[in-house]
N, CA and C of each residue as an Amber inpcrd file, in Angstrom:
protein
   603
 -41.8310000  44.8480000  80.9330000 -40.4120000  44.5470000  81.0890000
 -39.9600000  43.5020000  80.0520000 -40.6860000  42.4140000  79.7540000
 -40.4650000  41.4020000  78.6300000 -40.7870000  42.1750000  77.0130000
 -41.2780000  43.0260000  77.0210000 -41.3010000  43.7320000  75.9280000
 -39.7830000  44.4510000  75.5680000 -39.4930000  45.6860000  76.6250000
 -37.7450000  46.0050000  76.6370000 -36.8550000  45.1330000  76.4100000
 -36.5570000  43.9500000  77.0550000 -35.5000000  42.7910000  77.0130000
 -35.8000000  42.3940000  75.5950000 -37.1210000  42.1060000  74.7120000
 -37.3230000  41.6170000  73.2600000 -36.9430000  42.5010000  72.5510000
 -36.9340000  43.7380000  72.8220000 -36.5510000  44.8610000  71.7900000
 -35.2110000  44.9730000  72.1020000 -34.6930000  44.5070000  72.8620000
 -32.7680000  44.7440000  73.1480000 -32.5360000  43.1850000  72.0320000
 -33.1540000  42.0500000  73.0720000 -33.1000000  41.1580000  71.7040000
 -32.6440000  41.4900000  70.4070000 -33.9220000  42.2850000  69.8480000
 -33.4480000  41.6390000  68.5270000 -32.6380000  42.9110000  67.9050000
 -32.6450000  44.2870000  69.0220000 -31.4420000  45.1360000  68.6270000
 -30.3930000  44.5630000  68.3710000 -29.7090000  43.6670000  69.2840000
 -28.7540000  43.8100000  69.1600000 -28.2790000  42.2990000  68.3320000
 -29.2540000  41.3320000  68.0260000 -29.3900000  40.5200000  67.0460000
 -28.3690000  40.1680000  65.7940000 -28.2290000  41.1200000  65.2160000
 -27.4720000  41.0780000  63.7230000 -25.8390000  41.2690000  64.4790000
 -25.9210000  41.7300000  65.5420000 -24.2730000  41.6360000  66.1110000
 -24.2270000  40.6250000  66.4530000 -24.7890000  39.5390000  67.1410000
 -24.6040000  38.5260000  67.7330000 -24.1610000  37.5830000  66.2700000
 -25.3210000  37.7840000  65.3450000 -25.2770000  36.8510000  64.0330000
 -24.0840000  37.0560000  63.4260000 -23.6070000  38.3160000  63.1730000
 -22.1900000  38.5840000  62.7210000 -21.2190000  38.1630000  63.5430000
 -20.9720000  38.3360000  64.6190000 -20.1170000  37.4200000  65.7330000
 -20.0670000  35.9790000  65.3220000 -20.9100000  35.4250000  65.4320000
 -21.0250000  34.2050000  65.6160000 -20.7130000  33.6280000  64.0480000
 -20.6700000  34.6720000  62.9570000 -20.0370000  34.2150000  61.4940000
 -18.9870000  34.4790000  61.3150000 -18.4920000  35.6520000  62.2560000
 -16.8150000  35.7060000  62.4220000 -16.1970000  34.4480000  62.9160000
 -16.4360000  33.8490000  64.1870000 -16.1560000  33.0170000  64.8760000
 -15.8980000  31.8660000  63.7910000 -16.9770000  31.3710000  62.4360000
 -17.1050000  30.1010000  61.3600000 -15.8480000  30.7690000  60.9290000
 -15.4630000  31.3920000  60.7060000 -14.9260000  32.2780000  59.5390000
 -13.4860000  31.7420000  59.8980000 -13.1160000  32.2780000  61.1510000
 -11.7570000  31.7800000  61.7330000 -11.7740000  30.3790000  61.9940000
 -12.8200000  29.6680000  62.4570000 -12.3730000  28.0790000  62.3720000
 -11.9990000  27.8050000  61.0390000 -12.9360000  28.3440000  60.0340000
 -12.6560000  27.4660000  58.8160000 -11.4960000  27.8850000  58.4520000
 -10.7010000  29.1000000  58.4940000  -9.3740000  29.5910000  57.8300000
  -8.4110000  28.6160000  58.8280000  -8.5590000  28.3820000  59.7620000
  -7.6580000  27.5330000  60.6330000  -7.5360000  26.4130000  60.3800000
  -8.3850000  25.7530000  59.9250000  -8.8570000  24.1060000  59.9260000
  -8.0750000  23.5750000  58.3880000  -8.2710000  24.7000000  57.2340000
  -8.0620000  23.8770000  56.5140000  -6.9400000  24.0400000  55.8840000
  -6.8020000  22.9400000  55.1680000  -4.7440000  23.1550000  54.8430000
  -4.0670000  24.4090000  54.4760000  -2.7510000  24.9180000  54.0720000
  -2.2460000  26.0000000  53.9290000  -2.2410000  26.0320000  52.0420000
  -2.1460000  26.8370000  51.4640000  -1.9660000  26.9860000  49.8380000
  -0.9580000  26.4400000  49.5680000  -1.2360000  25.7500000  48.3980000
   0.0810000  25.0360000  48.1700000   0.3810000  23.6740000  48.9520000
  -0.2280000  22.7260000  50.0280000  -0.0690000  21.8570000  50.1730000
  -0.4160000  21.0260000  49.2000000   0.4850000  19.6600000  48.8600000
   0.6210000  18.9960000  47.8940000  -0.9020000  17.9360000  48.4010000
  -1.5610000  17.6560000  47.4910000  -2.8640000  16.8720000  47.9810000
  -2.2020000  15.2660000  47.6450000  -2.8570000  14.0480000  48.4460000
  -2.2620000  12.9470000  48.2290000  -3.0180000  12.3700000  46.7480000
  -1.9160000  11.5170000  45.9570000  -2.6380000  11.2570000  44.7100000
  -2.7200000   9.8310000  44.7920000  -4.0110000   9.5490000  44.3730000
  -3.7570000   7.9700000  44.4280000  -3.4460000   7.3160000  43.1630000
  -2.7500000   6.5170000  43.5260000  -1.8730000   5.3810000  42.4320000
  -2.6310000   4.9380000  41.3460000  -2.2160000   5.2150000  40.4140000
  -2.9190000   4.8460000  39.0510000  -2.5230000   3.8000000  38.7100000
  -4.5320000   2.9400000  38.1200000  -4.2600000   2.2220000  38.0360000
  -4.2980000   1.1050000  36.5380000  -4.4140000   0.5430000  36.5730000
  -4.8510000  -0.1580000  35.2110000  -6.5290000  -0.9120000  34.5400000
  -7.0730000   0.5380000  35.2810000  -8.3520000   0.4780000  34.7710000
  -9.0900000   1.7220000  34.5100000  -9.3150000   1.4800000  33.2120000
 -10.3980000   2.3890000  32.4780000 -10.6170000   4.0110000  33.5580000
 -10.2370000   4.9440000  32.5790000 -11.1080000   6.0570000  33.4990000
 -11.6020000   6.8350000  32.0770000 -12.0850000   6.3770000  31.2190000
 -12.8600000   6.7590000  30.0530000 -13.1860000   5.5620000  29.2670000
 -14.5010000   5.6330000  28.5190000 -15.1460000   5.2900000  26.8820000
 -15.4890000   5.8570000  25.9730000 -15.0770000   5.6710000  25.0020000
 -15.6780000   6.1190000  23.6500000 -16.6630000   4.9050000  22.7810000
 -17.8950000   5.6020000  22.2180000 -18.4430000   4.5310000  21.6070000
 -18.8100000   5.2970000  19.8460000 -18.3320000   4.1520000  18.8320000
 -18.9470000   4.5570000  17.4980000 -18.1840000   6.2170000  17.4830000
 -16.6610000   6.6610000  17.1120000 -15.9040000   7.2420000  17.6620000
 -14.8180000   7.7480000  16.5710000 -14.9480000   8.6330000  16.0500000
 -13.3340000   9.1280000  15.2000000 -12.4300000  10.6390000  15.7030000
 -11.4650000  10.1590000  15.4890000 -10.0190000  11.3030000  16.4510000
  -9.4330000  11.6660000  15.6600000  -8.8940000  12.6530000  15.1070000
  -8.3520000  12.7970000  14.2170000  -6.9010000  14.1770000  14.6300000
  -5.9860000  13.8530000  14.2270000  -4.7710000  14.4280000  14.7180000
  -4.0670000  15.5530000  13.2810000  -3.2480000  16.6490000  13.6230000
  -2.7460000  17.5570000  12.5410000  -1.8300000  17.7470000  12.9490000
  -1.3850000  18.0800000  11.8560000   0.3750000  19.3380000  11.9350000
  -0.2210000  20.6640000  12.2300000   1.2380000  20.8900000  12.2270000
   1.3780000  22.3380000  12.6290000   0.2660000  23.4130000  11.1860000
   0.3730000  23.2580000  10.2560000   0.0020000  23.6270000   8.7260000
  -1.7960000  23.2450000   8.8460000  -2.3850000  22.4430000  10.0410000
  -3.6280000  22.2180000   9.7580000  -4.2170000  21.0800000   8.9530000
  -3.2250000  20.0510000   8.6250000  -3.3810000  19.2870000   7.6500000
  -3.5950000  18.0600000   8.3290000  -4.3920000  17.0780000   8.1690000
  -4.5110000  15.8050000   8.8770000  -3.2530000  14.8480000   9.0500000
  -2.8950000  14.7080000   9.9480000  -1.7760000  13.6460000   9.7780000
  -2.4410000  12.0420000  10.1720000  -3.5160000  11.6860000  10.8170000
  -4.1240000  10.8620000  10.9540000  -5.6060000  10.8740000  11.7160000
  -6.2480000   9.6040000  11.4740000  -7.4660000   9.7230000  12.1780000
  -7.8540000   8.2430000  12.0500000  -8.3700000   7.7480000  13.6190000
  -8.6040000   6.5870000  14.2480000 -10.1530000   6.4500000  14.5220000
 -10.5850000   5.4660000  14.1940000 -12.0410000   4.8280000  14.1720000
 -11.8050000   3.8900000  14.7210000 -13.1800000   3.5560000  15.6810000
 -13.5840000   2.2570000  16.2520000 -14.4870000   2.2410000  16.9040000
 -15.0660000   1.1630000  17.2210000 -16.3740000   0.8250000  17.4810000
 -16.5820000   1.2140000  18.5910000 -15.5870000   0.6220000  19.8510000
 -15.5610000   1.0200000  21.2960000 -14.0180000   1.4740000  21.6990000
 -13.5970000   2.1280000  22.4660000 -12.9150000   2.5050000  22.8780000
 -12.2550000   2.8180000  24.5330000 -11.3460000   2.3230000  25.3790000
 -11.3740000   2.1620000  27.0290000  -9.5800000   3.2720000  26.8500000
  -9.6240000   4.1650000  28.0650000  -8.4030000   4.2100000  27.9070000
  -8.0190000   4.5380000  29.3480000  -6.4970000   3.8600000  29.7590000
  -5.8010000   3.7170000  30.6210000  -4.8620000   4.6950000  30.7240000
  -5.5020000   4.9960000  32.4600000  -4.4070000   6.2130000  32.9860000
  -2.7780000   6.0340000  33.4430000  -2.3240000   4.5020000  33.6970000
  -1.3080000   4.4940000  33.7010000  -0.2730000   4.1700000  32.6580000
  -0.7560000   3.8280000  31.3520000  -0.2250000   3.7800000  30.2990000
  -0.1320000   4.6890000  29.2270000  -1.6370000   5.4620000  29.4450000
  -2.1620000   6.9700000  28.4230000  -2.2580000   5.9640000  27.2240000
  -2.5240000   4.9700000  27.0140000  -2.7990000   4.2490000  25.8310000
  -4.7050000   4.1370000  25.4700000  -4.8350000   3.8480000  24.4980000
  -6.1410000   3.9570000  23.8460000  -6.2640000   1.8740000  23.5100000
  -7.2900000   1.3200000  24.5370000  -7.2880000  -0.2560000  23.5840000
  -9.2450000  -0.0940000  22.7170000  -9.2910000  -0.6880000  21.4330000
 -10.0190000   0.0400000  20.1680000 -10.4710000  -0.8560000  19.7020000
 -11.7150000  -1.5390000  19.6740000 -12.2320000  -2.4360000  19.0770000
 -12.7020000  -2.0650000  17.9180000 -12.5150000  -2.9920000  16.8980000
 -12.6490000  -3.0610000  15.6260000 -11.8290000  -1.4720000  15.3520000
 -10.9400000  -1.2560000  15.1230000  -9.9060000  -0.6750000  14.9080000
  -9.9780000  -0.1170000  13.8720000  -9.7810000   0.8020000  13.2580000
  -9.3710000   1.7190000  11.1650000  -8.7200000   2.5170000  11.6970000
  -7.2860000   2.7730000  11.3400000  -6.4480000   4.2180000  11.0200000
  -6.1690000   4.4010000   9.5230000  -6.0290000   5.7110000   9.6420000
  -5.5930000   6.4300000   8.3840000  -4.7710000   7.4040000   8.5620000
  -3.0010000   6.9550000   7.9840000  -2.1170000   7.8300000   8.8240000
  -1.6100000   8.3800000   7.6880000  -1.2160000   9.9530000   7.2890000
  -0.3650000  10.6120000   6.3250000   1.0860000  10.6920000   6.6400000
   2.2070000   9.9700000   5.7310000   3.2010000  11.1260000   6.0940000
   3.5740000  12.4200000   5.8150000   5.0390000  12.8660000   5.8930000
   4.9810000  14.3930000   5.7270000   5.2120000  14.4300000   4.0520000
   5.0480000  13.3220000   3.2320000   4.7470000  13.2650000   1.4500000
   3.1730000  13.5120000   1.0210000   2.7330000  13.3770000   2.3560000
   1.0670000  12.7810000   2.1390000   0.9320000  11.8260000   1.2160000
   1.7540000  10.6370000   1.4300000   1.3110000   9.0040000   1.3330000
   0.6060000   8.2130000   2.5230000  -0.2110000   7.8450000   2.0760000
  -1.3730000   7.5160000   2.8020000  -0.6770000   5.5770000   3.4790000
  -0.9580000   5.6980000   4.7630000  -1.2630000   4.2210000   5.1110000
  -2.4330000   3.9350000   6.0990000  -2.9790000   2.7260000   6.0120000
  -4.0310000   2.0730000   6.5000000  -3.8000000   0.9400000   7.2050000
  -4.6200000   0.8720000   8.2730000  -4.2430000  -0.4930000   9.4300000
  -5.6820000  -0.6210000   9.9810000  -5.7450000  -1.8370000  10.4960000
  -7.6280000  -2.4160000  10.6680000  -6.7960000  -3.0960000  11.5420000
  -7.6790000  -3.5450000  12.3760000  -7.7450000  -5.3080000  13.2010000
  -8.8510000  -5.0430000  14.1200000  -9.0170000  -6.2780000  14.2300000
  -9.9690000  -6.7520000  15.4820000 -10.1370000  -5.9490000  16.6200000
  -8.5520000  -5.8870000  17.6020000  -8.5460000  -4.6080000  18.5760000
  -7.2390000  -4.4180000  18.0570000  -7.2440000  -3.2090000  18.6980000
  -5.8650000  -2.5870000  18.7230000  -5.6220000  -1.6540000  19.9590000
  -4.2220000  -1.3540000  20.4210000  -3.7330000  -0.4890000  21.1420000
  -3.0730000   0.8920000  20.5190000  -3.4520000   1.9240000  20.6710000
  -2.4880000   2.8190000  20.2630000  -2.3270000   4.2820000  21.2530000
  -0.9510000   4.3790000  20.9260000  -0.4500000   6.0050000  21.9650000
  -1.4090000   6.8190000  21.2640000  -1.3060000   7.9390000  22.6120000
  -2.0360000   8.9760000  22.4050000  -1.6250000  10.3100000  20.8720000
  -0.8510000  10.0460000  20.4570000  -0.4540000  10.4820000  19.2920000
  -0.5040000   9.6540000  17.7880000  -0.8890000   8.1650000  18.5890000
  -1.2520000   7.5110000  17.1640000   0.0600000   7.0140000  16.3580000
   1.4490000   7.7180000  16.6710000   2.4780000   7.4150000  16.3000000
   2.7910000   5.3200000  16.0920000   2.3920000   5.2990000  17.1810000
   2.1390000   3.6470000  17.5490000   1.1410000   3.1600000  17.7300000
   1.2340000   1.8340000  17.0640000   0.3060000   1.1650000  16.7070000
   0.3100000  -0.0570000  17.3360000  -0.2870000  -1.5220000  18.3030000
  -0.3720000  -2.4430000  17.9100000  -1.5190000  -3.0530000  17.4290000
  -1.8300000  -4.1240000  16.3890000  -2.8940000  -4.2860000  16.0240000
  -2.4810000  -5.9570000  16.2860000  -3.7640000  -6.2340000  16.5520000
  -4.2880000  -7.6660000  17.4270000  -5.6510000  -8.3200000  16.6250000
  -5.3620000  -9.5470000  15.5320000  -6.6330000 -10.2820000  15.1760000
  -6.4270000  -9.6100000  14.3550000  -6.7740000 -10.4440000  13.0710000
  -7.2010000 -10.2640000  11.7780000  -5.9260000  -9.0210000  10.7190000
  -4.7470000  -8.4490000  11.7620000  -4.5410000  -7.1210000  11.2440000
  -3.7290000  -7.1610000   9.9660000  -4.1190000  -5.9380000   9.6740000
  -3.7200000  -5.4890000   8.1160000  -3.4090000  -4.1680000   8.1660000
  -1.9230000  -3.8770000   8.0330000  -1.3490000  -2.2410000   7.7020000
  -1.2850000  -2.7080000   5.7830000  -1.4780000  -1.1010000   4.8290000
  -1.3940000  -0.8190000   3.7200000  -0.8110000   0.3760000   3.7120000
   0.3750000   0.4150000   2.8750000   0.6360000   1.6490000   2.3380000
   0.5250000   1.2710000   0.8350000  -0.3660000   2.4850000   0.6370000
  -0.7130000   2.8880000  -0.7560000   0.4100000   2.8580000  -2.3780000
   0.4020000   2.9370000  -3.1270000   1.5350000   2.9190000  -3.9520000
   1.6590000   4.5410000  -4.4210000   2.9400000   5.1220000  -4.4220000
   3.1160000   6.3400000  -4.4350000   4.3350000   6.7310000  -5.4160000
   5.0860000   7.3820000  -5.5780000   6.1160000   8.0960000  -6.5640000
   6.9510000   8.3830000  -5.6170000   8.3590000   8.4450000  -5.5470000
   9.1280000   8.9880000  -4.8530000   9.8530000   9.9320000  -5.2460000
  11.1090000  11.0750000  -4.6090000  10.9060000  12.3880000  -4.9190000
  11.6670000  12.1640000  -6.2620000  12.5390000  11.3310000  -6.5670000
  13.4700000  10.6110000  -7.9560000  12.6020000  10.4780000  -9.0800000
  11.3680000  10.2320000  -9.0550000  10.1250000   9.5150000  -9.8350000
   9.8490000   8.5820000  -9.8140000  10.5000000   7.7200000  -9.2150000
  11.0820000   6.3100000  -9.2760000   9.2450000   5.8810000  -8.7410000
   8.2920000   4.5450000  -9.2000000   7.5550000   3.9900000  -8.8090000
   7.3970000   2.9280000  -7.2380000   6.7100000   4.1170000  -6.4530000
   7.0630000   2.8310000  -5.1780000   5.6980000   1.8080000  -5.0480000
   5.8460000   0.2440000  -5.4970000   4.5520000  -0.3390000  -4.9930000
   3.6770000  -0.2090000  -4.1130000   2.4170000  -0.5640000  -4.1840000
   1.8500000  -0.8240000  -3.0060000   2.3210000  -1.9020000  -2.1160000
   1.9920000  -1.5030000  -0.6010000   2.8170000  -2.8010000   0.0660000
   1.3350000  -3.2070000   1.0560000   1.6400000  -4.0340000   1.5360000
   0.2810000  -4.7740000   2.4940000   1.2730000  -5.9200000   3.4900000
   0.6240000  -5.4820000   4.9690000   1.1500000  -6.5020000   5.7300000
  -0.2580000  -7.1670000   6.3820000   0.0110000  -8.5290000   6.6600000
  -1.3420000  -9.3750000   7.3320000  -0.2530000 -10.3160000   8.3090000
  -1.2230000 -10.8580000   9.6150000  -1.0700000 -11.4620000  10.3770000
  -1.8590000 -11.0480000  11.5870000  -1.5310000 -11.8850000  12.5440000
  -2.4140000 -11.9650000  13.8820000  -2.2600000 -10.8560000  14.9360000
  -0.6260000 -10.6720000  14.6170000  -0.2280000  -9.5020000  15.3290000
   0.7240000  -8.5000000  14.6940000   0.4270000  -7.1550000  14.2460000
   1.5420000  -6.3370000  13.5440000   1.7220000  -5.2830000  14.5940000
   2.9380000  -4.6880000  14.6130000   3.0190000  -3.6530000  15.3760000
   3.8100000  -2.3680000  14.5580000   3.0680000  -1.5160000  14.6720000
   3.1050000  -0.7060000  13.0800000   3.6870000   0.9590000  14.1390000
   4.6880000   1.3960000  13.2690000   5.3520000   2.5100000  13.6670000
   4.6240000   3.7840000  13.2120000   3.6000000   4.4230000  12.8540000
   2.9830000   5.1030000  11.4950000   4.3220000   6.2310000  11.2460000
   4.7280000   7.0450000  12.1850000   5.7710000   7.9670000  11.5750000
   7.0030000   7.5120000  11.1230000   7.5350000   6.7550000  11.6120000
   8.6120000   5.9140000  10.8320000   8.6140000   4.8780000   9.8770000
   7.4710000   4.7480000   9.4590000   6.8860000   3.2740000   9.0370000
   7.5230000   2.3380000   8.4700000   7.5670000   1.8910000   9.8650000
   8.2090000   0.6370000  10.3850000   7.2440000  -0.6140000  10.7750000
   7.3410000  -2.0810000  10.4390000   6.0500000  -2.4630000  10.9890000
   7.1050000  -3.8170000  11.4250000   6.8410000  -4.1660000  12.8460000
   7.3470000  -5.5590000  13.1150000   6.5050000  -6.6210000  13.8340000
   6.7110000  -7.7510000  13.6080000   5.9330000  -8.7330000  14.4970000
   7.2680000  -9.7500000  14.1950000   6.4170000 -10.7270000  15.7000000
   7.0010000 -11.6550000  16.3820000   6.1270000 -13.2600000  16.1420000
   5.4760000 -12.7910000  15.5530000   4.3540000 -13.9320000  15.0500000
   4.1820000 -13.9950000  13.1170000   3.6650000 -15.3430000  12.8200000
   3.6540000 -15.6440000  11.5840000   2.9480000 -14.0080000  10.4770000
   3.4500000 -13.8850000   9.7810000   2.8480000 -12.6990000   9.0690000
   2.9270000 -12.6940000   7.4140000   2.5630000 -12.3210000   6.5210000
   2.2450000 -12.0790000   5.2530000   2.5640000 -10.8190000   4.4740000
   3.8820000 -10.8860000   4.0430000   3.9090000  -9.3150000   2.9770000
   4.1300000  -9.6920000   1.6550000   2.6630000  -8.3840000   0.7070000
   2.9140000  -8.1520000  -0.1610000   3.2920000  -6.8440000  -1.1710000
   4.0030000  -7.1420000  -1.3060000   4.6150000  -5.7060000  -2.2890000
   4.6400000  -5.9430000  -3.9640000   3.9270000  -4.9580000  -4.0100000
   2.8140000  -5.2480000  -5.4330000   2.3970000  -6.7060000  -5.8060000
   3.3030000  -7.3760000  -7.0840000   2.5350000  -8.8580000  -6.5410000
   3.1190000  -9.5810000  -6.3570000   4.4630000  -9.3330000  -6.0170000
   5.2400000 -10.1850000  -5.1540000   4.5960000 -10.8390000  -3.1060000
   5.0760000 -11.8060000  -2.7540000   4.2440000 -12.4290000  -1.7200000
   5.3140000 -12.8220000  -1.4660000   5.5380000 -12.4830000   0.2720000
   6.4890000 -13.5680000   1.1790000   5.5780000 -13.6600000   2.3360000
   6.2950000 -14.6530000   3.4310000   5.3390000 -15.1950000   4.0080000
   6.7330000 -15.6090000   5.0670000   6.6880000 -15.2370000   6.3950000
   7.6550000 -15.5010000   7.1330000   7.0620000 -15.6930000   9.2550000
   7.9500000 -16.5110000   9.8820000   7.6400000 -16.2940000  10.8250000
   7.7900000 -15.3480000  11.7600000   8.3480000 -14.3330000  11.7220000
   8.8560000 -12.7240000  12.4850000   9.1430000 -11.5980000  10.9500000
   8.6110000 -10.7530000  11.1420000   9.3450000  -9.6120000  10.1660000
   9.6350000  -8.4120000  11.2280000  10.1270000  -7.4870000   9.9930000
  10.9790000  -6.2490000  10.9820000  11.3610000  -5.6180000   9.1840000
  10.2520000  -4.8240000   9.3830000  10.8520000  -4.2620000   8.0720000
  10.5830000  -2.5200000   7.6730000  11.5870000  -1.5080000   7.7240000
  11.9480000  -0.0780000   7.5730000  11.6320000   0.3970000   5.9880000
  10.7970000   1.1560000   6.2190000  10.0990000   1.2100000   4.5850000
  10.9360000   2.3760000   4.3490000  11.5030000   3.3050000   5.5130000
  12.7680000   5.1070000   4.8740000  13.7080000   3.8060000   4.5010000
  14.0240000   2.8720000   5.2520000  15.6870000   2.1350000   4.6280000
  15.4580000   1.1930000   3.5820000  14.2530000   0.5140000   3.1100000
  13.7300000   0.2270000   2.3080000  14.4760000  -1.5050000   2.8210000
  14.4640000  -1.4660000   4.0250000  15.3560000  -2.7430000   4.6330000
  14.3730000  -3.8290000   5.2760000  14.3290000  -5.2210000   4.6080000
  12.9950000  -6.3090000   5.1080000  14.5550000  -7.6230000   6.2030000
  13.3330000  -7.9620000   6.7580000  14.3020000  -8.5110000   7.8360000
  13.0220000  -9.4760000   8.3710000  12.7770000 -11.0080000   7.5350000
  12.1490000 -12.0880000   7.4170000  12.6660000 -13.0760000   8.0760000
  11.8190000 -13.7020000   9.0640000  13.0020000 -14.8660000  10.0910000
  11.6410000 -16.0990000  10.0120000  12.7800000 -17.2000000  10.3750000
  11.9700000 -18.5810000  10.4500000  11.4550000 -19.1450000   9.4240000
  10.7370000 -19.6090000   8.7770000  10.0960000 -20.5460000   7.5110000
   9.5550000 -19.2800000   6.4140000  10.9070000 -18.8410000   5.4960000
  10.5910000 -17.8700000   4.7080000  10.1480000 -18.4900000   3.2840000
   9.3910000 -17.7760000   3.0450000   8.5590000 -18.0490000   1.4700000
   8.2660000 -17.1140000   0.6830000   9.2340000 -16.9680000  -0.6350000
   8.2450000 -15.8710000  -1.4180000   8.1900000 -16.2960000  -2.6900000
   7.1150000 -15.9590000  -3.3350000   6.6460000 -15.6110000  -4.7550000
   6.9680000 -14.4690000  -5.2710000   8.0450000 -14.1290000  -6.4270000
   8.3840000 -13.5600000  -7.0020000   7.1930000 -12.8490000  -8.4700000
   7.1920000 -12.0990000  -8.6430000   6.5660000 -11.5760000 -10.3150000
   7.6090000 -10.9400000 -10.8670000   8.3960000 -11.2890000 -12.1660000
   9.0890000 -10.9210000 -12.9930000   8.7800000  -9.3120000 -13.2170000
   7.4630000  -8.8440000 -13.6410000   6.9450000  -7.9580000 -13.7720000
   7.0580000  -6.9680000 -12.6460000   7.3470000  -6.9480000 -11.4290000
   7.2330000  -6.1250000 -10.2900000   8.4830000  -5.4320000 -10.8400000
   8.1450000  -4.1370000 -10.7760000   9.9710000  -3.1910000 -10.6800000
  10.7290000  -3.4110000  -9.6760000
């Protein structure tokens, strides 16, 4: 008789097992949220959710052509700002002439497009000396100070702190600049100083 009842057992076995996975089947479709519920997001914050170490990025146009590329030693970047902060810092930004400019510092901050720049310690933006579409000779220019904050597509570079420009070998030396290299417009505040060269065009 315990032999019959074991053989009904495990006859009927794989129904019971399937039952009893139907049964998971409907809790779990019940239990868990509907499609499309919005999930809760938590508040972003102002710490790191990436590193880069010993690191170059490099950005293009539409044409495939480099429009810039960022080096640095270490790299942290923040989800509520989407900003990049870059120790020991190098860009190399083209415009749409492909005239080249260059910016270094200590650290720096820059958007995720590189468009903006601030550079912190030691910094130095260069634009190269180039021809303009007239022929006309444009110097090389060089900015220094502690803090520059450099526009690369508009190139524009301003600070609020003591800074150093030279354009070819002319030298001023002011406490705030603000100066538009398309308007060709300098805007020097507080204890201004320059050295002139006769020779500069």
């Amino acid at each position: 008789m315990f032999k019959d009842t074991w053989d009904r057992f495990v006859l009927y076995l794989p129904l019971l097992v399937m039952g009893a996975l139907a049964l998971a089947t409907y809790w779990l479709v019940h239990s868990a949220p509907p499609p499309g519920t919005p999930t809760a997001q938590r508040p972003l914050t102002h710490d790191p959710d990436y590193f880069m170490s010993g690191f170059s990025v490099r950005t293009f146009d539409t044409d495939g052509r480099v429009r810039s590329e960022v080096l640095g030693d270490k790299a942290r970047h923040y989800p509520d700002t989407q900003w990049l902060e870059i120790d020991a810092i190098r860009i190399k930004s083209y415009d749409d002439k492909g005239r080249l400019t260059t910016a270094t510092a200590t650290r720096g901050l820059t958007n995720e497009d590189t468009s903006e720049v601030q550079l912190l310690g030691d910094a130095v933006v260069v634009r190269e000396a180039s021809t303009s579409e007239n022929g006309k000779v444009l110097p090389r220019m060089e900015y220094r100070g502690e803090f520059l904050h450099a526009f690369m597509t508009t190139e524009r570079v301003t600070s609020h702190k003591p800074v150093i420009l030279m354009r070819g070998k002319d030298r001023f030396s002011a406490d705030a600049l603000d100066y538009d290299n398309v308007e060709q417009v300098v805007q020097m505040r507080g204890h201004v100083r320059g050295t002139l060269d006769p020779a500069t065009p």
